[in-house]
Biopython code that builds the backbone (N, CA, C, O; Angstrom):
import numpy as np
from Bio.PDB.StructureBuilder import StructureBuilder

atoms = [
    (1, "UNK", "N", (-56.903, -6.989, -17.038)),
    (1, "UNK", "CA", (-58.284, -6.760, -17.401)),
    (1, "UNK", "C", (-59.164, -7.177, -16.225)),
    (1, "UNK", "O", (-59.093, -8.316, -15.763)),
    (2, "UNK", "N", (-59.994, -6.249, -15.742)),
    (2, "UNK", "CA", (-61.152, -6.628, -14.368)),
    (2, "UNK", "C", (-62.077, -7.517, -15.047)),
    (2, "UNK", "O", (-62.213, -7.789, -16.240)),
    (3, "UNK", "N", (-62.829, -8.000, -13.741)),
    (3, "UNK", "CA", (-63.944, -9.309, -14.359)),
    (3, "UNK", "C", (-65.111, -8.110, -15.273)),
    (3, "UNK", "O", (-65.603, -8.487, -16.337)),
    (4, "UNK", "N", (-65.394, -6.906, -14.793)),
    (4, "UNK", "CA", (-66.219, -6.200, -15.712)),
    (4, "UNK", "C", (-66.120, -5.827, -17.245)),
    (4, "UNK", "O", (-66.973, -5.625, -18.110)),
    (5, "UNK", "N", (-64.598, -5.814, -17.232)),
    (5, "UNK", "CA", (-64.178, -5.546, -18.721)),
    (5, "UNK", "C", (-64.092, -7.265, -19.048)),
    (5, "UNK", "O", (-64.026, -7.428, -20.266)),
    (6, "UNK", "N", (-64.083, -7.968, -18.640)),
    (6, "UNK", "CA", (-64.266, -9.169, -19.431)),
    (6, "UNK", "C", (-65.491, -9.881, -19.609)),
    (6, "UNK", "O", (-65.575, -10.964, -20.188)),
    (7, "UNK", "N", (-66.415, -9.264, -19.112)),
    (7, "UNK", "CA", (-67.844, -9.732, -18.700)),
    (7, "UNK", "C", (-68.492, -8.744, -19.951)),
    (7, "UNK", "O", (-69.373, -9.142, -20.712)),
    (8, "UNK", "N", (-67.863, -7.347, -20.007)),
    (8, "UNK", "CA", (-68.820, -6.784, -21.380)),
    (8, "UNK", "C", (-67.937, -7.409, -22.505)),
    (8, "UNK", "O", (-68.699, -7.769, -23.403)),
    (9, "UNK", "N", (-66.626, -7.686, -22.824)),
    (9, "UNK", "CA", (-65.877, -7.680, -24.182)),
    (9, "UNK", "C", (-66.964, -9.079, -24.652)),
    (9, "UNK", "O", (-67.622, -9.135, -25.691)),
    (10, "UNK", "N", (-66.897, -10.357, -23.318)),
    (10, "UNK", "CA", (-67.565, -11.289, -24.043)),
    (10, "UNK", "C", (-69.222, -11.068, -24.366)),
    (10, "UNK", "O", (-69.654, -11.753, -25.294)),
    (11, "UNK", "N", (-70.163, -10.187, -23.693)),
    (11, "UNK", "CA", (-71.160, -10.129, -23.261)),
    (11, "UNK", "C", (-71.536, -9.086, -24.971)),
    (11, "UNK", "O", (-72.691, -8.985, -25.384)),
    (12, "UNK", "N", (-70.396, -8.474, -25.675)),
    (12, "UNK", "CA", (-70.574, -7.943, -26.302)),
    (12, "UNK", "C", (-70.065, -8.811, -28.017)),
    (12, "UNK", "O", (-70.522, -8.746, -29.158)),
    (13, "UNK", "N", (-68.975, -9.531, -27.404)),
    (13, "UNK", "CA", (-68.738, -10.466, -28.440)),
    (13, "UNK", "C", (-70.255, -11.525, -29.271)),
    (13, "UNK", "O", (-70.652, -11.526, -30.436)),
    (14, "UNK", "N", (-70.885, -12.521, -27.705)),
    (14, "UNK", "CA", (-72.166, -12.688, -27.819)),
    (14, "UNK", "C", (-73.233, -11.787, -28.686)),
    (14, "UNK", "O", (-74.022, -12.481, -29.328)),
    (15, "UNK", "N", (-73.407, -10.318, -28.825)),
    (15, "UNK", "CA", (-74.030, -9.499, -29.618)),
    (15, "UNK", "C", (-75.478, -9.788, -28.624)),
    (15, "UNK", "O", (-76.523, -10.266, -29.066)),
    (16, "UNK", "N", (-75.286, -9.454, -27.484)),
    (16, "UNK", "CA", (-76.289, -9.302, -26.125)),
    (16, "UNK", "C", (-76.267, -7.958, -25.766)),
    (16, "UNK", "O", (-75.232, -7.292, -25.797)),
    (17, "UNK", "N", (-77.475, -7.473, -25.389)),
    (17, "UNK", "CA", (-77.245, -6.492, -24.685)),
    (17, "UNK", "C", (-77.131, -7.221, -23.109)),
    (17, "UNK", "O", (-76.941, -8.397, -22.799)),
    (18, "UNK", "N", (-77.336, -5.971, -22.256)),
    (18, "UNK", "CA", (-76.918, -6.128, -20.826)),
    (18, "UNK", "C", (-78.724, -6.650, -20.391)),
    (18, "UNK", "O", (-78.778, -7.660, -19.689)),
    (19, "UNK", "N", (-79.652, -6.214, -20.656)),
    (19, "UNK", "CA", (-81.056, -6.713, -20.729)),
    (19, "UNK", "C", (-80.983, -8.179, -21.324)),
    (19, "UNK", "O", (-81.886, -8.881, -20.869)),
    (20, "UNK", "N", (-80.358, -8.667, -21.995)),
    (20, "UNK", "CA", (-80.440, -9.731, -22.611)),
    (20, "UNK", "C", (-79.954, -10.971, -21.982)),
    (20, "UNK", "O", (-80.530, -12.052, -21.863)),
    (21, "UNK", "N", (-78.712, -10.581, -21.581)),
    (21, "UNK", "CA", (-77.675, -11.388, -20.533)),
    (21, "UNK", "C", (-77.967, -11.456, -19.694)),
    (21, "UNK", "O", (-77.725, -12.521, -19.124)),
    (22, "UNK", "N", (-78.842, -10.207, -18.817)),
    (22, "UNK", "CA", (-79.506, -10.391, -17.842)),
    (22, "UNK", "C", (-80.442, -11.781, -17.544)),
    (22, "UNK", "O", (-80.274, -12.509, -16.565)),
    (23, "UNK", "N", (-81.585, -12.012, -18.729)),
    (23, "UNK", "CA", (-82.642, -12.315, -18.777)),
    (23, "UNK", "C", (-82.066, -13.878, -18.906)),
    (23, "UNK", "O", (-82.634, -14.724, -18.215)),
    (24, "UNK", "N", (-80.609, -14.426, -20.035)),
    (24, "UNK", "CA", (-80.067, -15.519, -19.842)),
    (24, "UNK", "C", (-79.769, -15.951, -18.852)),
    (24, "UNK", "O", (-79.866, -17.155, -18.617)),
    (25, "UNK", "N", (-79.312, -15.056, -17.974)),
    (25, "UNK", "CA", (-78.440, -15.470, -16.805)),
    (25, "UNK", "C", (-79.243, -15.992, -15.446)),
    (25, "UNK", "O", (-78.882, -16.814, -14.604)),
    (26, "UNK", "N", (-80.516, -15.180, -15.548)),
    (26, "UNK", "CA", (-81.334, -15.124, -14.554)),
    (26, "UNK", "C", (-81.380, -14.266, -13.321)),
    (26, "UNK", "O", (-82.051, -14.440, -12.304)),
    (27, "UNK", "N", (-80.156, -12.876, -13.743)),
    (27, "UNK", "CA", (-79.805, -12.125, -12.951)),
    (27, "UNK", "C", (-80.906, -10.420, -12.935)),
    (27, "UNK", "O", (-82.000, -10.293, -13.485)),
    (28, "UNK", "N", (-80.332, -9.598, -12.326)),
    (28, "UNK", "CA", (-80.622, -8.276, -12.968)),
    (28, "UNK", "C", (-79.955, -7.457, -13.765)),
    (28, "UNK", "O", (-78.726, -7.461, -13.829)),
    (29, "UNK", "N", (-80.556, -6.838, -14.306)),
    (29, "UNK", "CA", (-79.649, -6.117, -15.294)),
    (29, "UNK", "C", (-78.738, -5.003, -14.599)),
    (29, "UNK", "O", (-77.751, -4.440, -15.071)),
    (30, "UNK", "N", (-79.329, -4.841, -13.368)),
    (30, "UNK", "CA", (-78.765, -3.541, -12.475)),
    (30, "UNK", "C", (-77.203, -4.188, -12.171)),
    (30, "UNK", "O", (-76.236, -3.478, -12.448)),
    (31, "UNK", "N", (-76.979, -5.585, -11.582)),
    (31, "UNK", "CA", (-75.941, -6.050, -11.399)),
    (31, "UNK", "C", (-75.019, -6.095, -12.803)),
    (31, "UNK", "O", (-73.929, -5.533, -12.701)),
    (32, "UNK", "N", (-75.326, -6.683, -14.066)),
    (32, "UNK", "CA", (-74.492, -6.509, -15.136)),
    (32, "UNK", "C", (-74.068, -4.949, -15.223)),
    (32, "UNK", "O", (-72.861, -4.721, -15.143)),
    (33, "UNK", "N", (-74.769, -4.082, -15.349)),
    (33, "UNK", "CA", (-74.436, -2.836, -15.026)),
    (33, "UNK", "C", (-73.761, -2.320, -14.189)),
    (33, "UNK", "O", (-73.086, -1.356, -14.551)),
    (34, "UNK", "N", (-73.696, -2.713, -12.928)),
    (34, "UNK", "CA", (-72.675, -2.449, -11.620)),
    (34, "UNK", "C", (-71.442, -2.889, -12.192)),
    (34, "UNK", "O", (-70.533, -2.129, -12.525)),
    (35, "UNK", "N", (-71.431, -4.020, -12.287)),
    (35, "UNK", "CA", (-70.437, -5.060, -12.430)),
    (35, "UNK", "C", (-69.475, -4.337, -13.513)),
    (35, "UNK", "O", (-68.267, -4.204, -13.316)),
    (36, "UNK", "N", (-70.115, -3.899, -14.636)),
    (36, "UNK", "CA", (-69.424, -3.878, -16.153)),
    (36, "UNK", "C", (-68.848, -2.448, -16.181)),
    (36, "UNK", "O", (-68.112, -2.052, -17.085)),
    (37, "UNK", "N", (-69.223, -1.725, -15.160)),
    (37, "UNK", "CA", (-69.219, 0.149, -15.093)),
    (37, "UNK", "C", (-68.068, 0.127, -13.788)),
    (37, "UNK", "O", (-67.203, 1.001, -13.746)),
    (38, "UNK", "N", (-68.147, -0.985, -12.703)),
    (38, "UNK", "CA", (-66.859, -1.134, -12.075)),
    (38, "UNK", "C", (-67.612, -1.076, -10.554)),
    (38, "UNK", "O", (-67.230, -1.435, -9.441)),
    (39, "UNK", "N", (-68.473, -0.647, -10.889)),
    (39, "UNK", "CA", (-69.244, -0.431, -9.198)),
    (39, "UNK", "C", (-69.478, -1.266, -8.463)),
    (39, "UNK", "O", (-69.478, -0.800, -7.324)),
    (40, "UNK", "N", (-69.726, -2.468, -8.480)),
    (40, "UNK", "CA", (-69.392, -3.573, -7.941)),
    (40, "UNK", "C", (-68.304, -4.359, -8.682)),
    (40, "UNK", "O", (-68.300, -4.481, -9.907)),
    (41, "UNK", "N", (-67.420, -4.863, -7.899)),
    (41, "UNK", "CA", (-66.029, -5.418, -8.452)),
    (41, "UNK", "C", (-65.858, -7.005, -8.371)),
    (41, "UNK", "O", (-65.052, -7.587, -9.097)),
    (42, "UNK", "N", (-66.682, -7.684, -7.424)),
    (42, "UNK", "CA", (-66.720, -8.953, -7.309)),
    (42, "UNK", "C", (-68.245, -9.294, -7.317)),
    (42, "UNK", "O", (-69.173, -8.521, -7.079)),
    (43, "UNK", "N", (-68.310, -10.796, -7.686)),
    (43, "UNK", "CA", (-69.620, -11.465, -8.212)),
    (43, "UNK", "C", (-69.105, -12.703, -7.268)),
    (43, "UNK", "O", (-67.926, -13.022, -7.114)),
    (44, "UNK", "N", (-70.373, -13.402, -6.604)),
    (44, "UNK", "CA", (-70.182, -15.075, -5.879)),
    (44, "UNK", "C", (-70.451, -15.900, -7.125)),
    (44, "UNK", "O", (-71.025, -15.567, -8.163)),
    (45, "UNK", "N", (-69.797, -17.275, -6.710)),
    (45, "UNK", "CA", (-69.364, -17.762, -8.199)),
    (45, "UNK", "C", (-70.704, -18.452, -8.393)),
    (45, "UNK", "O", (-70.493, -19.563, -8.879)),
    (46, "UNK", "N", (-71.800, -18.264, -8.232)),
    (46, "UNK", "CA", (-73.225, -18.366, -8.720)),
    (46, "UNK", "C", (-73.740, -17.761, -9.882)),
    (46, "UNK", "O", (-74.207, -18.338, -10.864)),
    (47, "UNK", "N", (-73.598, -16.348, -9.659)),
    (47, "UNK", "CA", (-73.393, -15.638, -10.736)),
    (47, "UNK", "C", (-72.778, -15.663, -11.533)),
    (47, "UNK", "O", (-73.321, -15.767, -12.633)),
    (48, "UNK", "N", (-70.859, -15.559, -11.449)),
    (48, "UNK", "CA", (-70.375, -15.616, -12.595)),
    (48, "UNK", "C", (-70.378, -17.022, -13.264)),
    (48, "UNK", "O", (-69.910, -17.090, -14.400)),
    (49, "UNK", "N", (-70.966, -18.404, -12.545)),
    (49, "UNK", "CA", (-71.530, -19.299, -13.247)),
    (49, "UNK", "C", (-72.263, -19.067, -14.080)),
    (49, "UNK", "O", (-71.977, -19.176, -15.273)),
    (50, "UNK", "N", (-73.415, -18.680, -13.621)),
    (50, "UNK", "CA", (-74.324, -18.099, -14.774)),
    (50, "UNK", "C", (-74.342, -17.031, -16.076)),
    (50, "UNK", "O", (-74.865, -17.021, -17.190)),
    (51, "UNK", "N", (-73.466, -16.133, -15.291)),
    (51, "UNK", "CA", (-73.506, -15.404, -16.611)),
    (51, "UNK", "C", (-72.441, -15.816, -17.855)),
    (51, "UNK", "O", (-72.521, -15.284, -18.962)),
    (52, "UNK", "N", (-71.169, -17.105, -17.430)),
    (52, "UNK", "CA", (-70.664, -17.732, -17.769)),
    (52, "UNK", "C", (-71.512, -18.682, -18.914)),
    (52, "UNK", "O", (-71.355, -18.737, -20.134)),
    (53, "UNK", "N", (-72.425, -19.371, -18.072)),
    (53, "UNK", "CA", (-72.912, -20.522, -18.956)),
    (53, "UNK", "C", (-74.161, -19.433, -19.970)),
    (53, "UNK", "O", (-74.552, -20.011, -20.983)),
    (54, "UNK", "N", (-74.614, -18.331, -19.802)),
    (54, "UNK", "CA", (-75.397, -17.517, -20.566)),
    (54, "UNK", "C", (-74.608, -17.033, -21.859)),
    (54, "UNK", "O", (-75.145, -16.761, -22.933)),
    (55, "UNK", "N", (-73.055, -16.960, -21.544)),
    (55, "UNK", "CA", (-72.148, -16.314, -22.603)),
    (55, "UNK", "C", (-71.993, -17.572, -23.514)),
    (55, "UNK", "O", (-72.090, -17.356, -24.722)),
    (56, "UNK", "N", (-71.737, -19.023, -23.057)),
    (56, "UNK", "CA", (-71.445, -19.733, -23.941)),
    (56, "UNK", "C", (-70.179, -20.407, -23.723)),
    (56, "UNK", "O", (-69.839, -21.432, -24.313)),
    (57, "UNK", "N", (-69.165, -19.491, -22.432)),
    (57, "UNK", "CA", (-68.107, -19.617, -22.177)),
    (57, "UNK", "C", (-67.626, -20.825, -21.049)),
    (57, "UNK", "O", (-68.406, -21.397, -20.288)),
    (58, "UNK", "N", (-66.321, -21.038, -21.124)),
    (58, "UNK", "CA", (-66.320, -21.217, -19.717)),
    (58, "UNK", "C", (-65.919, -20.479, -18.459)),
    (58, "UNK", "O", (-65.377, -19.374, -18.488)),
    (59, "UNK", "N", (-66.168, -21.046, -17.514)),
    (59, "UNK", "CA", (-65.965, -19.682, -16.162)),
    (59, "UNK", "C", (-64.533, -18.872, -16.233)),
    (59, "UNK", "O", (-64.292, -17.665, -16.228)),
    (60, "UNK", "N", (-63.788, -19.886, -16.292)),
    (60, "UNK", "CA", (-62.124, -19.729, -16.438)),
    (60, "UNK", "C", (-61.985, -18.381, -17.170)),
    (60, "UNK", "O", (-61.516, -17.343, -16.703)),
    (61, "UNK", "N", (-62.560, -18.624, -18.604)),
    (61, "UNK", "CA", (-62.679, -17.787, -19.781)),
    (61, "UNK", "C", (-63.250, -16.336, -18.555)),
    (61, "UNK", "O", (-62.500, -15.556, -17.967)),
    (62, "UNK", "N", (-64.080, -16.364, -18.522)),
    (62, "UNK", "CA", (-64.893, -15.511, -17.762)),
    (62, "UNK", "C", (-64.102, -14.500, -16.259)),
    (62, "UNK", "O", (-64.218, -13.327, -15.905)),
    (63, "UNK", "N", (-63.467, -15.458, -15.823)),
    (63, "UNK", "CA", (-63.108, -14.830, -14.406)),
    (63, "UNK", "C", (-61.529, -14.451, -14.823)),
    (63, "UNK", "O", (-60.921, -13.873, -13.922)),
    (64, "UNK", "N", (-60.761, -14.695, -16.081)),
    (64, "UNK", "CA", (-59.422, -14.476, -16.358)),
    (64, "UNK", "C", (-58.529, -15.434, -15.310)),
    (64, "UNK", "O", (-57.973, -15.022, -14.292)),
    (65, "UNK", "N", (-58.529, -16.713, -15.773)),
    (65, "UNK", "CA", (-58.057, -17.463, -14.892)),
    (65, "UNK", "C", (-56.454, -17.489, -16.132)),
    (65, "UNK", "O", (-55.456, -17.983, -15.609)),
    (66, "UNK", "N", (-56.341, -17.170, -17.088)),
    (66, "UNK", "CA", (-55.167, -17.249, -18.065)),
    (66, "UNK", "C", (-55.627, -16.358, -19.001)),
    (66, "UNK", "O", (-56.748, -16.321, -19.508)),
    (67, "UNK", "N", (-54.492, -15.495, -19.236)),
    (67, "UNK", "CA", (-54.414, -14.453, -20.263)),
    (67, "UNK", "C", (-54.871, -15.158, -21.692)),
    (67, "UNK", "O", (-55.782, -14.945, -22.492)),
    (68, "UNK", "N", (-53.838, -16.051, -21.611)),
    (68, "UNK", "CA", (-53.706, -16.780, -22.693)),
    (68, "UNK", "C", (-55.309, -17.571, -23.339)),
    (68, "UNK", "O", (-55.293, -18.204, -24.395)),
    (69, "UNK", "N", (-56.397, -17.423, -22.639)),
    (69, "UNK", "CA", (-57.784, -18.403, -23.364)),
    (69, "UNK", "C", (-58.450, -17.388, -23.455)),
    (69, "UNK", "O", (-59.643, -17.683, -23.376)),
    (70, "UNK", "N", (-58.270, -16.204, -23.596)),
    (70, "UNK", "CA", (-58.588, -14.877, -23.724)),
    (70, "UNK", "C", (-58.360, -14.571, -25.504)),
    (70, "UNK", "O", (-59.159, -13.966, -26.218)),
    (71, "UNK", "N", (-57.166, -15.123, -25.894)),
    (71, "UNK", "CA", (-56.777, -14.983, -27.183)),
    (71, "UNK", "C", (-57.777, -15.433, -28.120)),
    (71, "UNK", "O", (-58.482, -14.675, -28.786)),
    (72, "UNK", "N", (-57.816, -16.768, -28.149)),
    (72, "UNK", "CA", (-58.999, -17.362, -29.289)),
    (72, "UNK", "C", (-59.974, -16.504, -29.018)),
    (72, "UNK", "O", (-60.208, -15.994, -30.114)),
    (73, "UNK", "N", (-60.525, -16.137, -28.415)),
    (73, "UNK", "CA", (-62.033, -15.693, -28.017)),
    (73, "UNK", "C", (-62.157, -14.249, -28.782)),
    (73, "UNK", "O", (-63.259, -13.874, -29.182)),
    (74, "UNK", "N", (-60.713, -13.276, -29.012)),
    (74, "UNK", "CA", (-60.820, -12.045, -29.732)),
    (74, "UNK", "C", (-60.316, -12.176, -30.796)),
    (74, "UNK", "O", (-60.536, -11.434, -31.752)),
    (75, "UNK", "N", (-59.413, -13.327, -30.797)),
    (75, "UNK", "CA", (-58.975, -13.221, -32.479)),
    (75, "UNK", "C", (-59.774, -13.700, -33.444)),
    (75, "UNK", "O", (-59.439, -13.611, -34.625)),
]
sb = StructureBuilder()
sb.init_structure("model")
sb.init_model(0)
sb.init_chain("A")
sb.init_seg("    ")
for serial, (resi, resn, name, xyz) in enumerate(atoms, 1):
    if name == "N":
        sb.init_residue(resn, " ", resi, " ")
    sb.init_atom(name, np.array(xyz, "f"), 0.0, 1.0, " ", f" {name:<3s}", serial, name[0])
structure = sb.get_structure()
């Protein structure tokens, strides 16, 4: 799973739009959009800090540092 597909599953789990997460994160929405559509493929870990601590998550959770903390989060 890319950081974009894990950035919308949680971003969508949250019940955020991409305007919304944006506005938590302190980012643009153009980047959640890049990011989540594949067009940009990497984020500096500023960002995925943030959009991390905007989800609720932790980064780990966020960047797929283990398949496995991926589980609780969909089941």
């Amino acid at each position: 799973m890319t950081f974009g597909e894990r950035l919308k599953m949680f971003r969508e789990l949250a019940g955020l739009s991409q305007g919304e997460l944006a506005r938590k994160a302190g980012i643009h929405r153009a980047t959640i959009t890049a990011v989540e559509n594949g067009r940009q493929a990497n984020v500096n870990v500023f960002t995925a800090r943030s959009l991390a601590r905007a989800l609720e998550i932790s980064i780990d959770m966020l960047v797929g540092d283990s398949e496995s903390e991926l589980e609780p989060a969909v089941a």
